[in-house]
N, C-alpha and C positions, 0 to 999 in steps of 0.2 A: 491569175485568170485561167489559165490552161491546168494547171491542177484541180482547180473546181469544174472546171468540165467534165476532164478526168472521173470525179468523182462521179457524177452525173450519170454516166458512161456508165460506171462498175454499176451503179444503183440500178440502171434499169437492165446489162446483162446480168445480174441477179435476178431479179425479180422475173426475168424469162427465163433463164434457167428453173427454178421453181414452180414458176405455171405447169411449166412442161413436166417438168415429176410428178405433180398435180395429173396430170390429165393421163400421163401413162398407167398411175393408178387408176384412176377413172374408170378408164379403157381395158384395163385387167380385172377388176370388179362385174365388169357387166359382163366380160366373156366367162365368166365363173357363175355367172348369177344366171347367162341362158344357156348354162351346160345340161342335158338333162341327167340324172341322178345313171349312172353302171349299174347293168345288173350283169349277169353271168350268161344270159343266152348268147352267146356269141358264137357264130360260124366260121370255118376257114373254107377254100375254095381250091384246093390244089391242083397244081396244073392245070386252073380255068380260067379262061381270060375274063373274069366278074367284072361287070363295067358297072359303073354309077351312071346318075347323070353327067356327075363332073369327069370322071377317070378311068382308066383302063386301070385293074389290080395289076398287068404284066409292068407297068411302068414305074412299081413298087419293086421288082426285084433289081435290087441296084446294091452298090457300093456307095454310098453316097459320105459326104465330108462337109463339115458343117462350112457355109460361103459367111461368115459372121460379120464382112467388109459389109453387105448387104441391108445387115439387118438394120431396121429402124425402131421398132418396137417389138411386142414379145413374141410376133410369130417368128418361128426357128424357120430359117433358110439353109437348105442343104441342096448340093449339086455332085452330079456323077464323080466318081473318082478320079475319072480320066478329062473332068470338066474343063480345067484349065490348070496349071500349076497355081499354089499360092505362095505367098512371103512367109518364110518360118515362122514362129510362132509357139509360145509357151507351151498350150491345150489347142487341137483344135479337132472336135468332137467327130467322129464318125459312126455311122448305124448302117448296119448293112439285113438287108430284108434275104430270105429266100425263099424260092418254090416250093420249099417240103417243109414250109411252118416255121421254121428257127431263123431265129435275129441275133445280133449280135451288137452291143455300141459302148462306145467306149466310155469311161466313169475318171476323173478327175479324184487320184485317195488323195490324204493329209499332206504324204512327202512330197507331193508335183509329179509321183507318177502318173502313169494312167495306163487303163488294164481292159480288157475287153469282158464284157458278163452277155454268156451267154443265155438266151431266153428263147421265147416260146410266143408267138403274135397270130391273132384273130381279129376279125372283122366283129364288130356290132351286127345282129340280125337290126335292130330296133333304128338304127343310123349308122352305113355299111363306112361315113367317117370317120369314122370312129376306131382305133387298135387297140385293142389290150396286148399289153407285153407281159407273159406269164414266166416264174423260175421253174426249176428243174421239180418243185413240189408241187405246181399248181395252183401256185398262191401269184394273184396277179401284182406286180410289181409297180406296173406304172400305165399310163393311157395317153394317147395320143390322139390329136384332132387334125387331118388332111383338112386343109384351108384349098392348097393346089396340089398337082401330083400333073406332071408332064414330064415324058423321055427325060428332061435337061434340068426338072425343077422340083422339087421339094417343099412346099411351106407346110409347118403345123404348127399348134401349140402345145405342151404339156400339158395334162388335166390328172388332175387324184381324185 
């Protein structure tokens, strides 16, 4: 009797476990599906406090260190460097913004290293949350979507 329960048990934490991969796609789908299309007019703001509606750009130059405790889904949480300590850890990503245009974050290679690549980030003229992260040739690398941006908080998503 208590093993057929048991079994019961496993059957429906599966079957939520499931939904819920289900729905994180979902949920990753549609943020893909209302990205609008990169183009290349992009601005940077140096030394200027550019505010959105949501944020202050000065609250973008940080050290920041990925809080991964946090996350629940695929917006990326990151917090000041000096935010709090955390518990070691294999990989735990950091991106650090600056005032004169260059970023820097760290990449996860094959051996478990990890290595910092330096780049190049601007603003979207067309949606100011929008970053491009450009390399040392001008060829853009990677884009980024500010969800929040506060003194102490960090969320975005990755976009290509």
């Amino acid at each position: 009797m208590w093993l057929k329960n048991m079994k019961k048990i496993y059957v429906i934490l599966f079957t939520i476990v499931l939904s819920g991969c289900y729905t994180e796609f979902e949920k990753r789908s549609r943020i893909l599906e209302e990205f609008v299309e990169i183009s290349d007019s992009t601005v940077f703001f140096p030394n200027q406090n550019f505010f959105t509606k949501d944020f202050s750009i000065k609250d973008l130059y940080c050290k920041w260190i990925n809080s991964r405790e946090e996350e629940k889904t695929i917006i990326k949480i990151y917090r000041p460097e000096n935010y709090k300590e955390y518990k070691p850890s294999r990989f735990r990503g950091k991106i650090n913004f600056y005032e004169n245009g260059e970023c820097e974050y760290t990449i996860l290679e094959p051996n478990d290293g990890h290595r910092y690549v330096k780049l190049r980030w601007r603003l979207l003229k067309e949606n100011p949350n929008i970053i491009n992260l450009y390399n040392e040739n001008g060829n853009r690398e990677n884009s980024l979507r500010i969800e929040i941006l506060k003194p102490e908080l960090l969320k975005f998503v990755w976009v290509n």
